[in-house]
PAKOL-352233 format. One record per residue: residue number from 1; residue in one letter; y, z, x of N, C-alpha, C in turn; chain. Coordinates in Angstrom, 3 decimals. Layout:
BEGIN
drenke: NUM; kese: A; n.y: Y; n.z: Z; n.x: X; ca.y: Y; ca.z: Z; ca.x: X; c.y: Y; c.z: Z; c.x: X; lomi: A
...
//
This chain:
BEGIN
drenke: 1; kese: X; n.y: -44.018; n.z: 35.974; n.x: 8.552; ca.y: -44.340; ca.z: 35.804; ca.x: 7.163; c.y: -44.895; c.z: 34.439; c.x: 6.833; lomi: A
drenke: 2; kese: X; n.y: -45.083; n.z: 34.087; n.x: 7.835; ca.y: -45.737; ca.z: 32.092; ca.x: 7.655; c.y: -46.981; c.z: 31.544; c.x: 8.374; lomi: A
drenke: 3; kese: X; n.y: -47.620; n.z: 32.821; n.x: 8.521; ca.y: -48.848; ca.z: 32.605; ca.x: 9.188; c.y: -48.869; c.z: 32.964; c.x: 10.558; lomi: A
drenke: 4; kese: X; n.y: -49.823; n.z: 32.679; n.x: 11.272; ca.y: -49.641; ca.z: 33.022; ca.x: 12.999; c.y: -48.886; c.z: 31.386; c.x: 13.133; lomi: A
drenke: 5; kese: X; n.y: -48.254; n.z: 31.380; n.x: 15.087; ca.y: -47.634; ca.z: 30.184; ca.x: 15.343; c.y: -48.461; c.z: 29.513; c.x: 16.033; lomi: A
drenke: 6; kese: X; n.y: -48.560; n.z: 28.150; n.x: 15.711; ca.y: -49.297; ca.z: 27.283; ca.x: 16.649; c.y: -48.680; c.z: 26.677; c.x: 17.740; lomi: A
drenke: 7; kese: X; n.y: -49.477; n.z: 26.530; n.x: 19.211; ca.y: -48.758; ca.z: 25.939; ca.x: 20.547; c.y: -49.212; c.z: 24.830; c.x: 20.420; lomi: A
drenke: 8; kese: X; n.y: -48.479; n.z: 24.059; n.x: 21.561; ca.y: -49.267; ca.z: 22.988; ca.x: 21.938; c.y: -48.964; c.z: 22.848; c.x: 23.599; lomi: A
drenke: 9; kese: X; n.y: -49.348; n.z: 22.000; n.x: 23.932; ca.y: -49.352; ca.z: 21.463; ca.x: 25.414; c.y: -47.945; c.z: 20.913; c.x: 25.600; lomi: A
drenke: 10; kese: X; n.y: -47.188; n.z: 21.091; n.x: 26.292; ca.y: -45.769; ca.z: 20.126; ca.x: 26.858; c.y: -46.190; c.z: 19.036; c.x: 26.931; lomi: A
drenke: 11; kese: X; n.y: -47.157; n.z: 18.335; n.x: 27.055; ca.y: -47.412; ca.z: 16.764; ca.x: 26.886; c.y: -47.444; c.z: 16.142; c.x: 25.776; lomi: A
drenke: 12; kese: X; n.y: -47.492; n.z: 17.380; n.x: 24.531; ca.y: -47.916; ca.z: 16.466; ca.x: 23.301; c.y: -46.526; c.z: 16.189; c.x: 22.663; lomi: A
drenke: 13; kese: X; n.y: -46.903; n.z: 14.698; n.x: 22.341; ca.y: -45.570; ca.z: 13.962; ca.x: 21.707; c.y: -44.974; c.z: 14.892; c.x: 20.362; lomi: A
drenke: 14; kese: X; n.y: -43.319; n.z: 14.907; n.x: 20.519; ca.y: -43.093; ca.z: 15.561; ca.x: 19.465; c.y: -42.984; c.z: 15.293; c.x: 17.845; lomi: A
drenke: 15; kese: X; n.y: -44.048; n.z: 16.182; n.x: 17.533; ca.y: -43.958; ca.z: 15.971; ca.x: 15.899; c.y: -43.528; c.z: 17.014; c.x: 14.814; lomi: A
drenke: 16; kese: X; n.y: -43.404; n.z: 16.791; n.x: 13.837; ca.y: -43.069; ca.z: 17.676; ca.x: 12.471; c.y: -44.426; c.z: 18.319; c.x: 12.162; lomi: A
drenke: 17; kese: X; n.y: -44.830; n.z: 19.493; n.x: 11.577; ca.y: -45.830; ca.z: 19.668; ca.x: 10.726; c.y: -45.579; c.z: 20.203; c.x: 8.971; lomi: A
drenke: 18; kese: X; n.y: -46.431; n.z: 19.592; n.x: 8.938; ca.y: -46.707; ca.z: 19.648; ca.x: 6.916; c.y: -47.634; c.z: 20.489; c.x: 6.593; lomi: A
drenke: 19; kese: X; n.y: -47.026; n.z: 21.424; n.x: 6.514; ca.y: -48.035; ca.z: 22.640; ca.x: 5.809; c.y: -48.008; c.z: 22.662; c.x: 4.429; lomi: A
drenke: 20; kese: X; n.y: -49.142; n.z: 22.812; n.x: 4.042; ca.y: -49.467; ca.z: 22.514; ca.x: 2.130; c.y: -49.682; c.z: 24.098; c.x: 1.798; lomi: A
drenke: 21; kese: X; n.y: -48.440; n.z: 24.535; n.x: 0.874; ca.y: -48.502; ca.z: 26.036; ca.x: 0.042; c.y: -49.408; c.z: 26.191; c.x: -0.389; lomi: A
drenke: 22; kese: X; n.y: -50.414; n.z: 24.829; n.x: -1.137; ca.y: -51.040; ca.z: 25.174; ca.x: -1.931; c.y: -52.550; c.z: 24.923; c.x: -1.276; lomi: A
drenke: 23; kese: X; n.y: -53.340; n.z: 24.888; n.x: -0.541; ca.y: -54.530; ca.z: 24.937; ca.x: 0.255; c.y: -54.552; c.z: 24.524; c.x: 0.936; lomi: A
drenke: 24; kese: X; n.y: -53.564; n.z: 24.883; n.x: 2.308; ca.y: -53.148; ca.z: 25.493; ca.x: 3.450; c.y: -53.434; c.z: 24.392; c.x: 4.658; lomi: A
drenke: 25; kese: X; n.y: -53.593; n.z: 23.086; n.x: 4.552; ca.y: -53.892; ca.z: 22.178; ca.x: 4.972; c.y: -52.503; c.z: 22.068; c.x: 6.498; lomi: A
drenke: 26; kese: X; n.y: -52.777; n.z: 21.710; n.x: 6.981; ca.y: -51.553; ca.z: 21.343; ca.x: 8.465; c.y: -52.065; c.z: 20.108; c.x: 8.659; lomi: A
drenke: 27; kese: X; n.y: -51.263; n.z: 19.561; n.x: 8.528; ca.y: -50.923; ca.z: 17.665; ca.x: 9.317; c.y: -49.379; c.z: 17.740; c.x: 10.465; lomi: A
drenke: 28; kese: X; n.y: -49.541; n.z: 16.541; n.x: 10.853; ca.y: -48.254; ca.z: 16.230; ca.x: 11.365; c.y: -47.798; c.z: 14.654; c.x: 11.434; lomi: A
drenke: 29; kese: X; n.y: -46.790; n.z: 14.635; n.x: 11.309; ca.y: -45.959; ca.z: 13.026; ca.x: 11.767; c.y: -45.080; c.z: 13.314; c.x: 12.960; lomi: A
drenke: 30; kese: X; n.y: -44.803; n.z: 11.864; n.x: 13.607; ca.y: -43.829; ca.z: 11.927; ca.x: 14.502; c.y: -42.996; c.z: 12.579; c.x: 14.227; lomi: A
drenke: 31; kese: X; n.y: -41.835; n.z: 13.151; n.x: 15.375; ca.y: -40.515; ca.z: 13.489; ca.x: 15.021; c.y: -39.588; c.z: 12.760; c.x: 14.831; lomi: A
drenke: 32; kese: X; n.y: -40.116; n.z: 11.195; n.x: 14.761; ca.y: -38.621; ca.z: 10.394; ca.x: 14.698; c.y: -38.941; c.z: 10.664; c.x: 13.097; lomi: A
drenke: 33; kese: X; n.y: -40.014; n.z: 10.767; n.x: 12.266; ca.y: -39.745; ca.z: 10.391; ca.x: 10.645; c.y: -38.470; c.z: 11.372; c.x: 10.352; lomi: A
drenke: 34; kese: X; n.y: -37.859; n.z: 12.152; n.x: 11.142; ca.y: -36.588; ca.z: 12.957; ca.x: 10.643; c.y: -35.633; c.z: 11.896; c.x: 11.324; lomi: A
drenke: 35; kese: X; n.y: -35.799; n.z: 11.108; n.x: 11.968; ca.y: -34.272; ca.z: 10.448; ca.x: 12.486; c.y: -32.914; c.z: 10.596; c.x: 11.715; lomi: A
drenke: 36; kese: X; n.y: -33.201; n.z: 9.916; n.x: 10.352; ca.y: -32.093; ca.z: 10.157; ca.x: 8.947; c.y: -31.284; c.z: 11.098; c.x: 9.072; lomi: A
drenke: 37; kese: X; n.y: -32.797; n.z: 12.188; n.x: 9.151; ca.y: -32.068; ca.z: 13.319; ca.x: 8.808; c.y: -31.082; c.z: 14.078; c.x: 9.504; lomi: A
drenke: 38; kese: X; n.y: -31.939; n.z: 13.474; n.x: 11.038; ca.y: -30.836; ca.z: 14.382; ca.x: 12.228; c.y: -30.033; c.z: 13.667; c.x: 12.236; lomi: A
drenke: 39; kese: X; n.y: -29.896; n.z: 12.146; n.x: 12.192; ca.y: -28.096; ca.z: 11.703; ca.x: 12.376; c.y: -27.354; c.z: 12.098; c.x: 11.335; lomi: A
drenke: 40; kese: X; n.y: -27.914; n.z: 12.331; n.x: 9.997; ca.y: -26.939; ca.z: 13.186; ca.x: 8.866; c.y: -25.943; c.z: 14.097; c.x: 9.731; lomi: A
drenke: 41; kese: X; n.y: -27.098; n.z: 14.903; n.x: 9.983; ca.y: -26.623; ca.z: 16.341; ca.x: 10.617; c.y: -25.625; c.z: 16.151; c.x: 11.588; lomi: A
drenke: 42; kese: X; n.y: -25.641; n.z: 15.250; n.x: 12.429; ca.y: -24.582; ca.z: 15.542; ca.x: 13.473; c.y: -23.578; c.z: 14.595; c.x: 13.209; lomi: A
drenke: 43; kese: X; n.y: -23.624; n.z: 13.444; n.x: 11.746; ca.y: -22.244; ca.z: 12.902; ca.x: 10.931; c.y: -21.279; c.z: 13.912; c.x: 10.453; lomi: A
drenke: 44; kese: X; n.y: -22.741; n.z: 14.811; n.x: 9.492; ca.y: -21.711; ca.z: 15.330; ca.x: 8.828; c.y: -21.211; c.z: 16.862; c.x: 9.362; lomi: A
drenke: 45; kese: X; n.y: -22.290; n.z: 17.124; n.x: 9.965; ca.y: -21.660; ca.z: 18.658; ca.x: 10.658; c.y: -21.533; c.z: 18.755; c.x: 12.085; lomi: A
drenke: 46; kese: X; n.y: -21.487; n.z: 17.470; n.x: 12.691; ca.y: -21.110; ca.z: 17.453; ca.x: 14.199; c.y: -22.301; c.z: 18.789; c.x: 14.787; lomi: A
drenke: 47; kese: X; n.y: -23.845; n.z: 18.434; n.x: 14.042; ca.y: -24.950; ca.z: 19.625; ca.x: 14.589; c.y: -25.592; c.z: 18.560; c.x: 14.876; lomi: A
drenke: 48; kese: X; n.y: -26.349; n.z: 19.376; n.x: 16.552; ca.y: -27.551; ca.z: 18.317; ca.x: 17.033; c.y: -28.624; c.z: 19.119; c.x: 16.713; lomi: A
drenke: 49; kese: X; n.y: -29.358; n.z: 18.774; n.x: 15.871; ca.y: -31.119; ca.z: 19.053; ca.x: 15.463; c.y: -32.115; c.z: 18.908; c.x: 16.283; lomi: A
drenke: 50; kese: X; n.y: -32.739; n.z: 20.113; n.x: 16.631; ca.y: -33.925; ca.z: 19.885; ca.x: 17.403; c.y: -35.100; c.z: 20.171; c.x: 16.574; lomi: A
drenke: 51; kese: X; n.y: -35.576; n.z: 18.859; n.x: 16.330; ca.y: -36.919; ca.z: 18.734; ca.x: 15.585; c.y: -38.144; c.z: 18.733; c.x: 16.010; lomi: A
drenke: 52; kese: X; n.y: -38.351; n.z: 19.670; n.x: 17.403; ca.y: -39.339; ca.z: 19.563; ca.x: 18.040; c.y: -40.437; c.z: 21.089; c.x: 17.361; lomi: A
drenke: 53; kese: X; n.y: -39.478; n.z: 22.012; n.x: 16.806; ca.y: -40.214; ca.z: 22.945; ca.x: 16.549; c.y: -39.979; c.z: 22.953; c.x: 14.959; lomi: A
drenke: 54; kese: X; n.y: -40.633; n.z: 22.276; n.x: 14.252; ca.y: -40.440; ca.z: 22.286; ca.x: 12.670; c.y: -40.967; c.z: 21.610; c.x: 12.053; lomi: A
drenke: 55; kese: X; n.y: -41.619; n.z: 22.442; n.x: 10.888; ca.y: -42.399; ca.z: 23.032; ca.x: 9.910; c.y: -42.272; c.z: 22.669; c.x: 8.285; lomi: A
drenke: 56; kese: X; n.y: -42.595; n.z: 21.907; n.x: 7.510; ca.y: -42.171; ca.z: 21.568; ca.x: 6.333; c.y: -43.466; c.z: 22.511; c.x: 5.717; lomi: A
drenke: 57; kese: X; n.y: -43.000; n.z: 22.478; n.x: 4.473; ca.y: -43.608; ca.z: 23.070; ca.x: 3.721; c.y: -43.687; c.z: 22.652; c.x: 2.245; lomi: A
drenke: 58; kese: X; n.y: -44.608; n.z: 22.462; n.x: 1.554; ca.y: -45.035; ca.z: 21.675; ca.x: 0.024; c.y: -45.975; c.z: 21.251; c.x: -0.008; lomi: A
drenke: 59; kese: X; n.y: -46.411; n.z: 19.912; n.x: -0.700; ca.y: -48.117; ca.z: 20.224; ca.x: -0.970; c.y: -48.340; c.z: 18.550; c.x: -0.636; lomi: A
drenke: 60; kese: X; n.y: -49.542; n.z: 18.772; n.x: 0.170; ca.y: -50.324; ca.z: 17.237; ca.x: 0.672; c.y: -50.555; c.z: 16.836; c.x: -0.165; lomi: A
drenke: 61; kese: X; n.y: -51.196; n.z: 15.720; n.x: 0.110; ca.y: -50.956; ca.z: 14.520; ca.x: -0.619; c.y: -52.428; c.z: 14.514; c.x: -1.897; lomi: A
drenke: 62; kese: X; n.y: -53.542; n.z: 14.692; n.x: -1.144; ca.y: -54.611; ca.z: 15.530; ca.x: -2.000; c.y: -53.824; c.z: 16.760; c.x: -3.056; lomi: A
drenke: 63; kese: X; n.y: -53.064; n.z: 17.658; n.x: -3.023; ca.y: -52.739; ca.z: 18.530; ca.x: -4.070; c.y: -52.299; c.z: 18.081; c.x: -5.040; lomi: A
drenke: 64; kese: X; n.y: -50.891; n.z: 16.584; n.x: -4.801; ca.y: -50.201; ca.z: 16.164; ca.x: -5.843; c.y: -51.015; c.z: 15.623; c.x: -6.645; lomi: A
drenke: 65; kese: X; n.y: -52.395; n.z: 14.715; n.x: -5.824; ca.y: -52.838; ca.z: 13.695; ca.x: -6.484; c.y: -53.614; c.z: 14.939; c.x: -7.534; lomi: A
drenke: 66; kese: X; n.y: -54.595; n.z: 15.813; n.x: -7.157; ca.y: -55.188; ca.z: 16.978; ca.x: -8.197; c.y: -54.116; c.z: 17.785; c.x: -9.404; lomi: A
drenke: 67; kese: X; n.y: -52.638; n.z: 17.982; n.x: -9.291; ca.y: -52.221; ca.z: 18.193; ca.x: -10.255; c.y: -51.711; c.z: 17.105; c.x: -11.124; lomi: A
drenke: 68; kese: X; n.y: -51.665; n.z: 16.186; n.x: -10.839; ca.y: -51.565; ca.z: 14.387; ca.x: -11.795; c.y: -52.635; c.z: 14.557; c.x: -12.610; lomi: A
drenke: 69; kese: X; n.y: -53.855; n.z: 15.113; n.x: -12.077; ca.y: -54.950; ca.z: 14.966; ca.x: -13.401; c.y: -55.357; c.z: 16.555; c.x: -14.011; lomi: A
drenke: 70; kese: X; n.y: -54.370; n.z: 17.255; n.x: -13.729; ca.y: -54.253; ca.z: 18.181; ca.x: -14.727; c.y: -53.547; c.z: 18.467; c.x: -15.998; lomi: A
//
């Protein structure tokens, strides 16, 4: 329900991707920009996060800036 899945090569460094709901754009950042988040996770729920396969979803940075001038 989220589109087809994209691969990559076992060599490529692991990152997050940013998919934009609203005109369908894919970027990515490193996977450390979750660091925070995964040591949350294994403070507070003793869970280790693997952020190698994951997917955000909301709107790039072009969308926000186009609904500011609406």
């Amino acid at each position: 329900g989220h589109g087809a899945p994209t691969y990559h090569t076992v060599d490529t460094d692991l990152h997050i991707h940013l998919v934009c709901d609203t005109c369908g754009a894919v970027s990515s950042v490193p996977a450390d920009a979750a660091a925070s988040f995964v040591a949350l996770m294994r403070e507070q729920a003793g869970f280790e996060t693997d952020v190698a396969h994951v997917s955000l979803h909301g709107q790039c940075a072009a969308c926000v800036e186009r609904m500011k001038l609406v």
